[in-house]
N, C-alpha and C positions, 0 to 999 in steps of 0.2 A: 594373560587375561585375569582378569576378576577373581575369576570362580577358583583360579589356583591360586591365592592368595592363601597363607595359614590362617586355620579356624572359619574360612569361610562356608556359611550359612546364611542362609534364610528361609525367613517364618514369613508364609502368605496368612494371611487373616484377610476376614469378608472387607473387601472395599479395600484394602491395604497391604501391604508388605515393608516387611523389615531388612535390612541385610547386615549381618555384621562379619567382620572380622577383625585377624588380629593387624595394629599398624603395621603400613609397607614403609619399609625403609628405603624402599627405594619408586617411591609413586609420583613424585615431584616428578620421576623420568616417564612416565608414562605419557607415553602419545593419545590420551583422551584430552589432558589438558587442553585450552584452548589459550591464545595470546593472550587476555585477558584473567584467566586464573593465573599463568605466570607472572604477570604485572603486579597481582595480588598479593603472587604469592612472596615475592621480592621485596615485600613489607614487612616479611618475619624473618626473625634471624638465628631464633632458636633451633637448631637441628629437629628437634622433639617437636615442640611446633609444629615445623614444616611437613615433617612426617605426619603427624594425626590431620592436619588440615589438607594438605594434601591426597589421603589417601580417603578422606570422604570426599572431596572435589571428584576422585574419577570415579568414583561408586555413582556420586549422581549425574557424570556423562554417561557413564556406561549403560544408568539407566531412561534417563532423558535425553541425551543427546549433548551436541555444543553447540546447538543454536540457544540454549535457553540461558537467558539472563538472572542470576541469583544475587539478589538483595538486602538487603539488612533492616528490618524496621527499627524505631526508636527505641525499642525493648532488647536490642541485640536477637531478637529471632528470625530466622534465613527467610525468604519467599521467593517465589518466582514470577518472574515480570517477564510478560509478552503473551507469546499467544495460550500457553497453557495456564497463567494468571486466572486463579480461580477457577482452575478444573481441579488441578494438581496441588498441595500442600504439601511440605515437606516440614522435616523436623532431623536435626544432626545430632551427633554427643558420642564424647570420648571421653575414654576414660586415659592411664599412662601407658597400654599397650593394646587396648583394644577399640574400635570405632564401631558405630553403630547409625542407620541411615535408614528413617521412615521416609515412605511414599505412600499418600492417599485419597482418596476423593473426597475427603471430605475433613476439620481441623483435627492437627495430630500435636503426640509430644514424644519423646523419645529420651531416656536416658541408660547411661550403661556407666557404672563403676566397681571400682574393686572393691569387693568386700573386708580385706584387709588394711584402708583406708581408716586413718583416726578422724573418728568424727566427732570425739568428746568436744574439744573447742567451738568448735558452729552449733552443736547441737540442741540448746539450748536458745537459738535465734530460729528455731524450726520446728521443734517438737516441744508440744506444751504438758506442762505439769500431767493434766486430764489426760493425755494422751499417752502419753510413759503411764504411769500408775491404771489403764485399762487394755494399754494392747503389748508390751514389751515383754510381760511373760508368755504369754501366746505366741510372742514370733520370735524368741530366744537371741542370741549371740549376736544375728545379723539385723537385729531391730531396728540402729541407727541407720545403717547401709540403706534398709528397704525404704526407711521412711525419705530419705534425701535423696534418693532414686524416684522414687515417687511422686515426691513434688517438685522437685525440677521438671520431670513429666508432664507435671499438672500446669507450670510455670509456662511451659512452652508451648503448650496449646490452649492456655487462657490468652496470652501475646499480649498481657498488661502489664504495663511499667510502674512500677511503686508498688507490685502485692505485697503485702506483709503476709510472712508462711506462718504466724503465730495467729493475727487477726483473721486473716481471709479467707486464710486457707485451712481447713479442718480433716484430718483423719478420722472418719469414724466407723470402721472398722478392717479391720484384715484377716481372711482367713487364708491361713498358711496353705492347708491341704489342697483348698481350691487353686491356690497362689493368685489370689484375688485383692485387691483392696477398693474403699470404696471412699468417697471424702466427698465433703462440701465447698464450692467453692463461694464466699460472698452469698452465705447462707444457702447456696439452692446446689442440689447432687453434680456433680463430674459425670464423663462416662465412666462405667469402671476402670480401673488402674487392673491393670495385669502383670506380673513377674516371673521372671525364671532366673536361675541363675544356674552358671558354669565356668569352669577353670576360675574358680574365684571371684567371678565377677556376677553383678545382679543388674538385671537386666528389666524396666519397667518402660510400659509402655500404654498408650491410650487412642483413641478417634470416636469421633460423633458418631 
């Protein structure tokens, strides 16, 4: 089952829930699968891959079912098509050992990465000068993690293709204590951005 997977949890929050654990290495065998996700899945060849993709595929049978059809929009983010289309929103992300799998009534985002990730090369296509020079000593060591956790967050529950995370997208402020942050998206507020993080890994998430 599910719930015996390593590291698993989940975080209910109002109108949503989260689950995460650590990747099954062996989830591709699971019997939630449906004909359809094996089809899918027969597209990847990466062992590693298969495993992170896989082991969110039955997290969202397990939690929807296998009647429901999960689709891809133009932006690369998941949805569901059929009769729960537009009750249910979902939102997926992995990191190289752990997954992560929002469900809610209303637009979500979800990200989960390891804090020990180099993010000096990207970081500079995401985090703007004003932004480093007003929040990176407020949130120490893990600043680049929280910020790219954050707005991938923000990326997947705007579901726009072409944002610029420099132009569009604004951090304007984070408090660590609260594990809070809060941004603009295309000038006008987000909902808040929320974080935790564990076994190394930082965990951001958001919904309407």
């Amino acid at each position: 089952m599910i719930e015996s997977w390593e590291g698993y949890r989940r975080i209910e929050i109002q109108g949503a829930r989260i689950i995460v654990a650590r990747v099954c290495t062996t989830a591709e065998e699971s019997p939630l699968l449906t004909e359809a996700d094996h089809e899918e899945l027969a597209t990847l060849l990466s062992p590693a891959r298969r495993a992170q993709w896989s082991s969110c595929r039955a997290i969202l049978r397990h939690e929807l079912g296998p009647e429901v059809a999960i689709r891809h929009a133009a932006s690369g983010i998941p949805y569901l098509s059929g009769e729960r289309d537009g009750s249910t929103y979902i939102s997926i992300s992995h990191s190289s050992e752990w997954v992560a799998v929002m469900l809610s009534c209303s637009r979500c985002g979800v990200d989960i990465e390891s804090v020990e990730r180099n993010f000096s090369r990207v970081a500079p296509r995401y985090i703007s000068h004003d932004e480093r020079q007003h929040l990176e000593e407020r949130v120490g060591p893990c600043f680049e993690a929280v910020m790219w956790s954050a707005e991938e967050a923000i990326y997947k529950y705007a579901n726009q293709p072409g944002l610029d995370f420099i132009r569009d997208l604004v951090v304007v402020d984070i408090d660590p204590a609260e594990r809070v942050l809060r941004a603009e998206l295309y000038g006008h507020p987000t909902p808040i951005v929320h974080f935790t993080t564990f076994d190394n890994q930082i965990l951001c998430y958001l919904a309407e």
